[in-house]
N, C-alpha and C positions, 0 to 999 in steps of 0.2 A: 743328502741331508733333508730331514722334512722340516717345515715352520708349522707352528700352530696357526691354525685359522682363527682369530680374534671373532667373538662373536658381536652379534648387532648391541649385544646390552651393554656390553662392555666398553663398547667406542660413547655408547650414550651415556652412560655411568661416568667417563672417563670427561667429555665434555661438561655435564653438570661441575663436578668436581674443580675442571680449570674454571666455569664462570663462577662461581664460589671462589674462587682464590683470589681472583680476577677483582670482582667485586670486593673484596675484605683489602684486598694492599692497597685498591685506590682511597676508600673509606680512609683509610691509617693515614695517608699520605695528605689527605687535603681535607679534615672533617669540618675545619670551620666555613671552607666554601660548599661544601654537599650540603649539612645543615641549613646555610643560606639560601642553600638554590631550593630545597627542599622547600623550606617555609614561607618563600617565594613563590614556590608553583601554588597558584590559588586552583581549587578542582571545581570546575563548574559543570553543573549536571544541568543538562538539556530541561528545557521546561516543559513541562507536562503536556502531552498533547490535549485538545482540544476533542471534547467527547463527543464520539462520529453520531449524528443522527441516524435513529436504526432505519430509515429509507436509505440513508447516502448507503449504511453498511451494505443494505442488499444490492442500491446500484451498483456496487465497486466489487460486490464480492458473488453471493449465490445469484442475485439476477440476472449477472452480465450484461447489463443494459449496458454497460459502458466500452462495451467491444464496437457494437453500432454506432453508440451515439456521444463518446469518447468519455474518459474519464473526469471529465469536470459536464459533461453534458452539452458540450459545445457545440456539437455536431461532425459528420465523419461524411467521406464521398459516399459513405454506403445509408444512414440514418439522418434526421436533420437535428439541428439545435434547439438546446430545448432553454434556451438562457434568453434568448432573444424575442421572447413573447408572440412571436408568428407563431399559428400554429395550424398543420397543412391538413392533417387527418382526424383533428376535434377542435371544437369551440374551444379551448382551455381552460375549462372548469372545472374544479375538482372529481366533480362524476365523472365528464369526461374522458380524462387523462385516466383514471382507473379504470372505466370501459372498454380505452384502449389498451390497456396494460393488461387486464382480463383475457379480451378477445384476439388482440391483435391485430395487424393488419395486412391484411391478405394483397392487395393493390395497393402501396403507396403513391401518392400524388406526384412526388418530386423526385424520391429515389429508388434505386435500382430494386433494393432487398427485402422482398417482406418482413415482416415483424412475425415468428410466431406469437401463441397465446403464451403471455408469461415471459415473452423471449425466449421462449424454447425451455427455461425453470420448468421446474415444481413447487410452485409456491401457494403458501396460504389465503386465506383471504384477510388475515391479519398483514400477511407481507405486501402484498396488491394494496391496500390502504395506506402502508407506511412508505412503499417506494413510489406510489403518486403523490404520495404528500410532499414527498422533497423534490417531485419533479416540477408540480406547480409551485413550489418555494423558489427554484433557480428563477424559474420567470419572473417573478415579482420583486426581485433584487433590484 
């Protein structure tokens, strides 16, 4: 004797259908506590994030400054921090820190990894402005 083979829809069709059923005898059964708890649950929506400076966006994102020199810029065994106002391979002056962020550095002072030019990016010279602007902003925190 053979069985039919129940197909995949049908077990899923077959589940929707009990949690519908499911849900409606509980509702019937206790509406005045569902209601309560319903208008009880207060819905809170996360608050709006805080609009990324377009340096931080390319630190964290197309520049990968932040693989070297860590996500908040704090510095990594392989790049140094850039929050702490030392600064090993420019004066940290605006021109600076874009000089180095253009050219790179080929011989670091203190760590192991060179910097390419750009960090190894493609970036603009609109981007090069906006992500040394926020790297001389961590320092002056």
């Amino acid at each position: 004797m053979k069985m039919k083979q129940t197909a995949t829809w049908e077990w899923m069709l077959a589940g929707v259908a009990l949690l519908f059923a499911l849900t409606l005898a509980c509702s019937q059964y206790a509406p005045e506590e569902a209601a309560a708890a319903h208008a009880a649950a207060e819905v809170v929506l996360p608050a709006p994030a805080p609009a990324q400076d377009p340096g931080q966006k390319i630190f964290t994102g197309k520049g990968i400054c932040y693989t070297c020199h860590g996500p908040a810029g704090k510095g990594t065994p392989l790049a140094p921090d850039l929050t702490d106002g030392e600064w090993l391979n420019t004066d940290g002056s605006l021109a600076g820190i874009e000089a180095i962020v253009k050219a790179g550095v080929a011989k670091p002072v203190k760590h192991p990894a060179p910097m390419p030019p750009m960090g190894g990016a493609k970036l603009s010279a609109g981007e090069i402005r906006a992500v040394a602007a926020y790297v001389y902003s961590l320092s002056q925190k």
